[in-house]
N, C-alpha and C positions, 0 to 999 in steps of 0.2 A: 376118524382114520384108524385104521387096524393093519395091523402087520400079521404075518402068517410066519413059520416056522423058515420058508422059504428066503423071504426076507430079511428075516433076522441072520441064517446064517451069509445071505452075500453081503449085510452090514458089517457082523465079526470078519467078515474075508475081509474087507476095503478097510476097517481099521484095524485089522492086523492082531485081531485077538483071537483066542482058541475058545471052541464053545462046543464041548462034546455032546453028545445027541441025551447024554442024562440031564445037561442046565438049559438045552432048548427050550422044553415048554416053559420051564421060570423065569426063562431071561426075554420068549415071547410076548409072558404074560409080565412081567416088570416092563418094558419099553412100553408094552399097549399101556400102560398104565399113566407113563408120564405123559403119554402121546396124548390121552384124556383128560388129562391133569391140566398141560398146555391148549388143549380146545375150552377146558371151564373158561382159564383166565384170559384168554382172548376176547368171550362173551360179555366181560365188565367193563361197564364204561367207563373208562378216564379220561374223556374229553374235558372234565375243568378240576382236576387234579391238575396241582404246579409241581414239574419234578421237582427234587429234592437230591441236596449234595451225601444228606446223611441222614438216616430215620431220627437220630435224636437232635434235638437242636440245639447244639454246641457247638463252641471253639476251640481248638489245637491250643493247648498251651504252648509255643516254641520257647527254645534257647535265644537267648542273644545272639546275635551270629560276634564273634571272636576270631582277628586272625592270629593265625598260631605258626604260622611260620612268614618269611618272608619271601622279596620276589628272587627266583637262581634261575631265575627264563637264562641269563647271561651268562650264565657259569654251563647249563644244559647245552646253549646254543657253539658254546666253544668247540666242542667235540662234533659238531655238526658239518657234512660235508659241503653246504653250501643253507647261507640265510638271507630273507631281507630284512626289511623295516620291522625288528623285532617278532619273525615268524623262519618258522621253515620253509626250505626251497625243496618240490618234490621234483626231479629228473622226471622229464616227458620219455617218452618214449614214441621214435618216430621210425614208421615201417615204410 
């Protein structure tokens, strides 16, 4: 696939960038470029490659999870114009 100059500039129109007629042919010839790029890696087969969460194969070390404050649902919910069963009540709205 190739792109043309023509192209390129209704592309910079639809996302809204400026591409003055001096960065045309570079910014032609950089797209055709990755546009190339993306037909190589199409062409390799990985039908028995198993995706992968991360290229290297390691663990997250986490934190202990710690709670750090306590529950003010009750204290939050006082000042609330209307609650139920320990939640908010949102007003419907009927037309």
């Amino acid at each position: 696939m190739s792109l043309d100059n023509k192209q390129v500039k209704e592309i910079a129109y639809l996302a809204k960038l400026s591409v003055d007629d001096s960065q045309l042919e570079q910014s032609t010839e950089e797209l055709n470029n990755i546009l190339n790029l993306m037909e190589e890696l199409g062409e390799i087969e990985t039908g028995d490659i198993e995706p992968m969460a991360h290229p290297l194969h390691m663990s997250q070390r986490l934190r202990e999870d710690e709670v750090s404050e306590g529950d003010l649902s009750k204290e939050f919910q006082k000042i609330a114009p209307k609650t139920g069963k320990s939640h908010f009540l949102v007003p419907t709205v009927i037309e």
